[in-house]
N, C-alpha and C positions, 0 to 999 in steps of 0.2 A: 096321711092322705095319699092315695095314688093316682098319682100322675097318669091321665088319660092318654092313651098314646095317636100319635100324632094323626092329623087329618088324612085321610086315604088320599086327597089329590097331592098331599107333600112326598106322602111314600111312595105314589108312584113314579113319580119326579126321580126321589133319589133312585127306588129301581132303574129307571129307565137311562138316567146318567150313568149307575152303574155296569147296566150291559152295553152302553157307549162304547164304555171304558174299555171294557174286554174284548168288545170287537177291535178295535182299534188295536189294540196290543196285538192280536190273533191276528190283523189283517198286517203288521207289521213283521210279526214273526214270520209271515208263509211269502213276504216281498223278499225277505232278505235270503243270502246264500248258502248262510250257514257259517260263512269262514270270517264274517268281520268286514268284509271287504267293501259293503257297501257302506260304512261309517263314514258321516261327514260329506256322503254325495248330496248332490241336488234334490230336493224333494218330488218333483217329478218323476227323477230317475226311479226312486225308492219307489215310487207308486207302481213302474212299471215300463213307464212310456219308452221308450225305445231312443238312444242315439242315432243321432244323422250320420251316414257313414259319405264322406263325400273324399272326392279322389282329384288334387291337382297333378296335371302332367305336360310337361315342361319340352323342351326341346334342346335344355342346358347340357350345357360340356363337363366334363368333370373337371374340378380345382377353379372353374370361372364365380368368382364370390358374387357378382352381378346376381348370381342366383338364387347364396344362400339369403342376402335382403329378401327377394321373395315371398321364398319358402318361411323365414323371420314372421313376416308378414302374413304369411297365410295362419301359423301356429298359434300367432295371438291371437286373431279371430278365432280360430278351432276351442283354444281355450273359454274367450269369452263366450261362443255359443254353445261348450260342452258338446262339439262337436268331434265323431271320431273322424281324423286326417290321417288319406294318404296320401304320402308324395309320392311321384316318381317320374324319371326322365330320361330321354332317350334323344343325344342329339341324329339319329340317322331317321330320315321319314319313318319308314315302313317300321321302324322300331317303334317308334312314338306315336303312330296308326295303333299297334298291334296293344301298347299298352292301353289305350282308349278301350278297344276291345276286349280287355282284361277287367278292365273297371264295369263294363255294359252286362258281362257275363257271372263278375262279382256280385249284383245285385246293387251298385252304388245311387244313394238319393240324389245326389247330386254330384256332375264334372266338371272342373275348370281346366280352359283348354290353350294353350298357346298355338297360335296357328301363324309359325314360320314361313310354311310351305303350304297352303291352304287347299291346294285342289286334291292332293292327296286326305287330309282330312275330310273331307267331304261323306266319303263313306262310314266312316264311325262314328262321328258325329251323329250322321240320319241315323244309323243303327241304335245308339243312345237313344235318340229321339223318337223314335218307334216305341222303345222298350218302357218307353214315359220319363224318364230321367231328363231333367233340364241339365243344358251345359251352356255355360261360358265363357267369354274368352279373355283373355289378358296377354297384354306386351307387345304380339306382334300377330298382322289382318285384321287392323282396322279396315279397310278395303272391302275387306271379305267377310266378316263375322256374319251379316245379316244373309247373307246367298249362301252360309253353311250352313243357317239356321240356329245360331246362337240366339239364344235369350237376351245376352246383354253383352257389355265390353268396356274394357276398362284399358285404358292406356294414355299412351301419346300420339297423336298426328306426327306421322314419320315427316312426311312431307312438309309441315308446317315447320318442323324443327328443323329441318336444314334447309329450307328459306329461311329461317330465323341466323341457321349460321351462315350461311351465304351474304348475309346482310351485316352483318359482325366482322366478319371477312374483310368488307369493302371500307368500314367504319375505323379497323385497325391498319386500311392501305396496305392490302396483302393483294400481291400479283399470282400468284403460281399456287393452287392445292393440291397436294396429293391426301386423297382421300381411300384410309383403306378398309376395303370388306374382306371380312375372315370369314366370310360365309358365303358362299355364291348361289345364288337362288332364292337368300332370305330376303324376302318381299318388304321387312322392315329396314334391312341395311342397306338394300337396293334403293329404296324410296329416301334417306335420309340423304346420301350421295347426291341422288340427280335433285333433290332438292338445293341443297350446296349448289349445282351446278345452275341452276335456273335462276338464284338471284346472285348471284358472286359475278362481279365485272370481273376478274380476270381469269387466270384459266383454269381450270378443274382436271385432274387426272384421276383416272378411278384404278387399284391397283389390289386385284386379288391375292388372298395368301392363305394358306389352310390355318383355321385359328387354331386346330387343335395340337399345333405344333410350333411352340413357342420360338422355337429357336429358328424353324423356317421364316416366321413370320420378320425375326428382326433381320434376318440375311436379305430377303427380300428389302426391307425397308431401305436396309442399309447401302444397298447395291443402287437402288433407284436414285438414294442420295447424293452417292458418288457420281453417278451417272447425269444426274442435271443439278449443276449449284442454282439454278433459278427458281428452283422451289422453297417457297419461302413458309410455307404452312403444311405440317400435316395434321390432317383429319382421323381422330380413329373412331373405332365402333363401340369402343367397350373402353372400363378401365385401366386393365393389365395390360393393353396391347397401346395403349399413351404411353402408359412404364417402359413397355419395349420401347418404343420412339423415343421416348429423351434418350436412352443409352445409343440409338441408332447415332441420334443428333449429335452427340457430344463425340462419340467412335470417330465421325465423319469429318470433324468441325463444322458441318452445317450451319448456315449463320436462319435454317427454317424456326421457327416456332412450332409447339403441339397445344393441339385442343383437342376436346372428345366429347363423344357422346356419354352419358354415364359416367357415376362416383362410384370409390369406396373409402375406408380406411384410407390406403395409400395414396389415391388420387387425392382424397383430400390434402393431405400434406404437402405433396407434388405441386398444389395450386397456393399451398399456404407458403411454399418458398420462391415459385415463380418458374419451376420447372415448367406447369403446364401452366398455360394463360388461361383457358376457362374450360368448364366442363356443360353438357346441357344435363340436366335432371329429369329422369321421368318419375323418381320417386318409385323402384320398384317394392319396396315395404311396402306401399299403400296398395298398388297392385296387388300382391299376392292375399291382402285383408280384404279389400272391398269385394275381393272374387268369391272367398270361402264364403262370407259377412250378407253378399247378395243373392247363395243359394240357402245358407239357412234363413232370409228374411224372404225370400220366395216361398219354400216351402212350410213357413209356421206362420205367413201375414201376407201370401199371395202380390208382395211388393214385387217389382219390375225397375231397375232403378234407367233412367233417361227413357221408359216408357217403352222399351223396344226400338225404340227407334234411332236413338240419338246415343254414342258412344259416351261414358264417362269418362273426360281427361285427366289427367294425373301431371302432363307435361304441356309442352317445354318451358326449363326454369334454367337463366343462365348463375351456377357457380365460380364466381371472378374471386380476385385477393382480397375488394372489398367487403364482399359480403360472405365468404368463406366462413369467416368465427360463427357465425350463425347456425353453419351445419356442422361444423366441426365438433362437437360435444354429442351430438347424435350420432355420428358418425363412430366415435370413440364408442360409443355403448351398439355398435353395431348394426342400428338401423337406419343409417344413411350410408 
């Protein structure tokens, strides 16, 4: 007997699964590069669609770690969104301007912007903004983000946090601060200072020093120390520059105490021995994620996060000997 062969709506079926199949493969073979290279991407990628090239630029110094958290922080989000990251950084203005305009002239989707010095930014930003490229800000101009024309912003209230240490200050019955800025003119070190100074009952000294030169900064420290034993606290701006201040303290016999603004590694251990009495937290790892993290969720879900309007905080969180072991293991793996 022979077998009738099969129903014309079954055969066309398999045809039609079968030139599926081939397309499919054809449309695969002409996505890929030739060299292998696309194995094991994302399946978007492989379809075609394009990476977000997005560009953070910083205001950082070289060898200050405060930064590489950041930057930590920006690379996990770049990874989670398969996004392409650049860093870069330049702590002089017109440096840190120009690479904005590097980034605006690259074609980048997206800028995250730190605005130290904010009036000087003003013009590359708009120029971004023109070019249709949203930018944001992180760390430092809170103040200022929204009159730059930033999208969003992610940081600490400078101001809030040194009333927060102003008031820690009076709690620990501290007479005398010298509070030091390594940076003159940065609207975030400025602000955290006279913050200090606005609620702290006793007296607040404010005492400039070039950060980018370590050894000036602890001659400085150290000199001012000699010079009035009635200071009983100092303030710093950063991690490494508390590390200078204990060796100033001890060089001096200073009977002052140090706190600071900002962790790392070493600070942490510095608060786990009792070198430094507290540090304030802005959490810059999370800054440098929520900044990549909020321009690819702009640009694939048209999200805006505090709406435009309302800054995202990150800070102030105070780090004491109490609660230290909590950061200290994040710390050790780098991102605190």
């Amino acid at each position: 007997m022979i077998t009738p062969p099969p129903p014309a709506s079954r055969r066309s079926v398999r045809v039609a699964a079968l030139a599926s199949a081939v397309a499919l493969l054809l449309a695969a073979g002409c996505s890929g590069s030739g060299d292998g290279s696309d194995s094991g991407t994302d399946p978007t990628v492989q379809a075609g669609t394009t990476r977000l090239k997005v560009t953070l630029i910083t205001h950082a110094t070289e060898g200050d770690t405060f930064w590489d958290l950041v930057k930590k922080g920006a690379e996990a989000a770049a990874a989670k969104d398969d996004i392409d990251l650049t860093y870069a950084n330049d702590p002089d203005t017109a440096g840190q301007a120009e690479l904005v305009r590097e980034a605006v002239r690259g074609k980048a989707d997206g800028i995250a912007v730190t605005l130290a010095k904010p009036q000087a930014m003003q013009g590359p930003v708009a120029a971004a903004t023109a070019a249709g490229i949203p930018v944001v800000g992180l760390n430092s101009g809170i103040d200022a983000w929204q009159s730059a024309g930033l999208l969003e912003y992610f940081g600490q209230d400078e101001s809030v946090a040194g009333q927060a240490v102003g008031d820690k200050l009076d709690d620990l019955r501290a007479k005398h601060a010298l509070c030091v800025i390594h940076e003159q003119g940065n609207v975030a070190l400025e602000a955290r200072c006279a913050g200090v100074k606005k609620t702290f009952g006793g007296q607040t000294e404010m005492l400039y020093v070039d950060g980018a030169d370590t050894d000036t900064v602890a001659a400085a420290i150290t000199a001012r120390l000699q010079q009035d034993r009635t200071i009983d606290e100092v303030i710093t701006n950063g991690a490494r520059f508390a590390l200078t201040a204990v060796k100033s303290v001890k060089e001096t016999g200073s009977r002052a105490r140090v706190a600071t603004f900002d962790l790392n590694q070493d600070l942490v251990k510095a608060v786990q021995s009792g070198d430094v009495q507290f540090a304030v937290d802005q959490q810059p790892y999370l800054q440098g994620y929520l900044a990549v993290d909020a321009l690819w969720l702009y640009k694939t879900n048209g999200n805006i996060s505090g709406g435009g309007v309302q800054p995202v905080l990150t800070g102030p969180a105070f780090v004491t000997k109490t609660n230290v072991a909590a950061v200290a293991r994040f710390a050790a793996g780098g991102t605190r």
